[in-house]
matplotlib code that plots the C-alpha trace (Angstrom):
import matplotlib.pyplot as plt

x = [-9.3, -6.5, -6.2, -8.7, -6.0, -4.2, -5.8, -6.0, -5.7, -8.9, -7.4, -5.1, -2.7, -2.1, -0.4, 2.1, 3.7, 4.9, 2.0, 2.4, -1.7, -3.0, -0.3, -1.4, -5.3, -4.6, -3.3, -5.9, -8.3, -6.1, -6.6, -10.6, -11.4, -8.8, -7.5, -3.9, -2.6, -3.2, -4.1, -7.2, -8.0, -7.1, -9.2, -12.5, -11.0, -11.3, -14.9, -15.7, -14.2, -16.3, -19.7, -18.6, -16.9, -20.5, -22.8, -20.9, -21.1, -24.9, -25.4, -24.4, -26.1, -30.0, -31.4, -33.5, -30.2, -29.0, -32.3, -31.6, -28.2, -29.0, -31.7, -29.8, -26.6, -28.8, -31.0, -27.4, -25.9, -29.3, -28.9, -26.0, -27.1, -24.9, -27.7, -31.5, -34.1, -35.3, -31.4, -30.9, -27.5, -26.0, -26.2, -23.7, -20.9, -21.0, -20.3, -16.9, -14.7, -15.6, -19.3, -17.4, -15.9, -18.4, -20.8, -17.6, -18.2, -15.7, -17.0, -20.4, -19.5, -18.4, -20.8, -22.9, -21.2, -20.3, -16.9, -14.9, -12.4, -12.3, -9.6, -11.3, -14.2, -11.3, -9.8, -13.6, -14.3, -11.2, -11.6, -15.2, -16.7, -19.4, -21.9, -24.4, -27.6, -26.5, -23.3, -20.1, -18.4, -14.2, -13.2, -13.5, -14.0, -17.0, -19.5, -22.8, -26.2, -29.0, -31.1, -27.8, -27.5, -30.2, -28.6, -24.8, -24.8, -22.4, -21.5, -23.7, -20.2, -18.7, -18.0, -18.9, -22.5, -22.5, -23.2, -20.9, -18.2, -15.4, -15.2, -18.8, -18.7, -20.1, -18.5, -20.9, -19.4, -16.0, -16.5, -17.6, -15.0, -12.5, -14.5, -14.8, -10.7, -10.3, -12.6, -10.6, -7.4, -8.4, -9.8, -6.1, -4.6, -6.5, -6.4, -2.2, -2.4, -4.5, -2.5, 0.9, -0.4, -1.3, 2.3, 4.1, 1.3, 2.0, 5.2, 5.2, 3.0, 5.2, 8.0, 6.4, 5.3, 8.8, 10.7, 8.0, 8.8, 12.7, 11.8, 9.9, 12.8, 15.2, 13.3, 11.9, 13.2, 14.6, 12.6, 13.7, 13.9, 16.0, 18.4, 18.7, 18.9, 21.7, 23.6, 23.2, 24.7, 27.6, 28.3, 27.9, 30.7, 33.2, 32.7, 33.9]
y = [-9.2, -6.9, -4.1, -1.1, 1.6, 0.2, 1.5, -0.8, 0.3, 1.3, 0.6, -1.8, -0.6, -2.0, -4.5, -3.3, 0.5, 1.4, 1.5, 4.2, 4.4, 3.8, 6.3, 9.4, 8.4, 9.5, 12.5, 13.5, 12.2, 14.2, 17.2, 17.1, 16.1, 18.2, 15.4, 15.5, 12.2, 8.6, 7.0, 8.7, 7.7, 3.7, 3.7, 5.4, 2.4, 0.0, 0.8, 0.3, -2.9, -4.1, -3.3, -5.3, -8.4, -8.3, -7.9, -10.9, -13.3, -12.8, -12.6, -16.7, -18.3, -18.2, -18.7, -16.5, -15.4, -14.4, -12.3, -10.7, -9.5, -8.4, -6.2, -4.5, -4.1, -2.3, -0.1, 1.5, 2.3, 3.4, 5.7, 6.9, 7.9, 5.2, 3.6, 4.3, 2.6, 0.2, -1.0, -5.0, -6.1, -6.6, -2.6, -2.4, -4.2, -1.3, 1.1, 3.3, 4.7, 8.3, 7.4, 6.9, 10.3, 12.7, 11.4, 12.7, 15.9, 17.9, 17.0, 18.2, 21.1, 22.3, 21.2, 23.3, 26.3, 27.2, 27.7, 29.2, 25.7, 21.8, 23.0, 25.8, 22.8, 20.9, 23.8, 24.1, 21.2, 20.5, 24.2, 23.5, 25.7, 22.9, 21.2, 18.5, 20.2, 20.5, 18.2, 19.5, 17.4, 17.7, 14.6, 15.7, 11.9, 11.9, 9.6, 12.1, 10.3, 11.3, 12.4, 14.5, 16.4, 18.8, 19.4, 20.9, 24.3, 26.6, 25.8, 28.4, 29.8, 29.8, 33.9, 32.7, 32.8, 36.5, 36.1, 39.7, 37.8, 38.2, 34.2, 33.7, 35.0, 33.1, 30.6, 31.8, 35.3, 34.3, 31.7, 35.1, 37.1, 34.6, 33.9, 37.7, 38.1, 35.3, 36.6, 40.1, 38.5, 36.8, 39.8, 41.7, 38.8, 38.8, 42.6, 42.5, 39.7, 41.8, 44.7, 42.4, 41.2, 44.7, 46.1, 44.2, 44.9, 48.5, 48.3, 46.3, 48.4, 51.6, 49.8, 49.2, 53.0, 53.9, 51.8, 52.3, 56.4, 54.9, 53.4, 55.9, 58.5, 56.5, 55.3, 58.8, 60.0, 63.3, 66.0, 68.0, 71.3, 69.7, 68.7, 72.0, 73.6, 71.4, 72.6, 75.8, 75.5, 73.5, 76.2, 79.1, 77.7, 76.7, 80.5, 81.7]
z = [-21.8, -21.2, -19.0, -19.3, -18.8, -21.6, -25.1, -28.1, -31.6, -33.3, -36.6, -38.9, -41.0, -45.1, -45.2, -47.8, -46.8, -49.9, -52.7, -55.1, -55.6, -52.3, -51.0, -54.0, -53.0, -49.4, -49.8, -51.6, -48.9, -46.3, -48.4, -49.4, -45.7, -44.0, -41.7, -39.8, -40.0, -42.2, -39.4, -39.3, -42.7, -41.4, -38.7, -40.8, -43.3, -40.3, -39.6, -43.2, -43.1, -39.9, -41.3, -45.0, -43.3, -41.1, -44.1, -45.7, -42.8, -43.0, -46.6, -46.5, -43.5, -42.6, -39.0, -36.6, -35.3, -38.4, -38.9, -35.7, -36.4, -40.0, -38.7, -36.2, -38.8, -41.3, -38.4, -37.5, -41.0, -41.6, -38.5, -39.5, -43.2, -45.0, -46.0, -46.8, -44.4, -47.5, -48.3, -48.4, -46.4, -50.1, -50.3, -47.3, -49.7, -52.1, -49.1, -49.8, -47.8, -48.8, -47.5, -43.9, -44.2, -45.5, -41.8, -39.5, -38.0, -39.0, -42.9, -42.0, -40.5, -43.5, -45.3, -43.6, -44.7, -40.7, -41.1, -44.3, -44.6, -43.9, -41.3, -39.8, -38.5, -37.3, -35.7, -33.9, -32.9, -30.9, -29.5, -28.1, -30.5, -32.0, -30.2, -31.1, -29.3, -25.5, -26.3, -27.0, -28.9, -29.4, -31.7, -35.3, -36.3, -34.5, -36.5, -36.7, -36.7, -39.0, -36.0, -34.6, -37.8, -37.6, -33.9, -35.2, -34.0, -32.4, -28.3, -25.7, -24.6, -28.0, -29.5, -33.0, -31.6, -32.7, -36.3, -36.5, -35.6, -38.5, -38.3, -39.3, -42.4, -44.9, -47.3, -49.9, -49.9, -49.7, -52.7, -54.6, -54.0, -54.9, -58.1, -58.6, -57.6, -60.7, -63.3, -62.7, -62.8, -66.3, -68.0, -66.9, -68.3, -71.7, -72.3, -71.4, -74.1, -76.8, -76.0, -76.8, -80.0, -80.8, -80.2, -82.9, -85.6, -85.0, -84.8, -88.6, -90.0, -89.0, -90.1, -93.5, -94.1, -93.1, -95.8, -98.1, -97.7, -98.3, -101.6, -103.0, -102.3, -103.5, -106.7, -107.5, -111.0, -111.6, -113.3, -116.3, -114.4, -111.6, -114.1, -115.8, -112.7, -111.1, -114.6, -114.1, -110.7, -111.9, -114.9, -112.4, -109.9, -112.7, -113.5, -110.0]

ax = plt.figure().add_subplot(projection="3d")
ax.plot(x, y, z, "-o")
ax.set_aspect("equal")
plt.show()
């Protein structure tokens, strides 16, 4: 049995440490569900694990045992929203990983629109800010029942209870005025690039008038007068 002080390991780790894919894959699961470390991301892996290796062993054999077990398998998923309350135990094989994540608390938190980032709900939780009705919970990887969910609100003592607070403002709004920031940025960037292309057509075509005002003074032909009168001039200083 072991002894109770000493902890055992809520996860297993792959088997292999040095997989290109599974490696890239969870750093993007680190980044979209704002988690610290992998080992977070084994031990959600874990749980899924559990609940498929269950659903197989009683997929194959049939007894009132069997029956018993099934039931109570599918009632908890079911509880915890990763299935619907009509799924068959062949539904819990097609269970992903991400369907573990998005029931955590810190994921639904944010999807809540509570806080303004993935890491602001971390940041939170663990701060006592969130609590599940009269519950405070502080573990971000907290699994959130479907019953718990309509529960998430802000702790009695927390300061983000006033809605004034400069940390409650909405993700909605901030979405807005980074897609407002963006759509300004663009139309700068577009008119600075009409403007270039502009420049150099301007710059040809004042080109092109001045060398066509070259041409024609260098191509115009002397009139009769202008010749008689340059004659004159060249008579009237041989005279002096």
């Amino acid at each position: 049995m072991g002894s109770p002080k000493k902890q055992r390991k809520k996860f297993s780790k792959p088997a292999h440490p040095w997989q290109k894919e599974r490696i890239l894959a969870e750093k993007e699961l680190l980044k979209e569900y704002g988690l610290n470390r992998k080992y977070e991301i084994w031990k959600m892996n874990s749980i899924l694990k559990n609940f498929i290796t269950q659903a197989k062993n009683l997929v194959t054999t049939k007894n009132m045992q069997v029956e018993k077990e099934r039931n109570q398998l599918l009632t908890k998923l079911s509880s915890l929203g990763l299935t619907s309350k009509d799924a068959k135990i062949e539904d819990v094989l097609s269970l992903t990983l991400k369907d573990i994540l998005e029931r955590r608390l810190q994921t639904l938190v944010y999807r809540k629109n509570m806080v303004s980032s993935i890491k602001q709900a971390r940041q939170f939780i663990v701060h006592e800010h969130i609590s599940l009705g009269s519950k405070t919970i502080t573990a971000p990887s907290y699994l959130v029942l479907l019953e718990e969910e309509s529960s998430i609100q802000f702790a009695q003592n927390s300061v983000f209870l006033n809605a004034s607070h400069p940390g409650r403002i909405a993700v909605d709004e901030r979405k807005k005025r980074k897609k407002t920031k963006e759509k300004n940025e663009s139309q700068d960037k577009v008119k600075a690039k009409d403007e270039s292309e502009k420049k150099p057509k301007k710059e040809k075509e004042t080109r092109s008038e001045g060398s066509m005002k070259e041409r024609s003074k260098e191509e115009k032909v002397p009139t009769a007068h202008y010749l008689k009168k340059q004659k004159e001039e060249l008579t009237e200083a041989k005279e002096d």
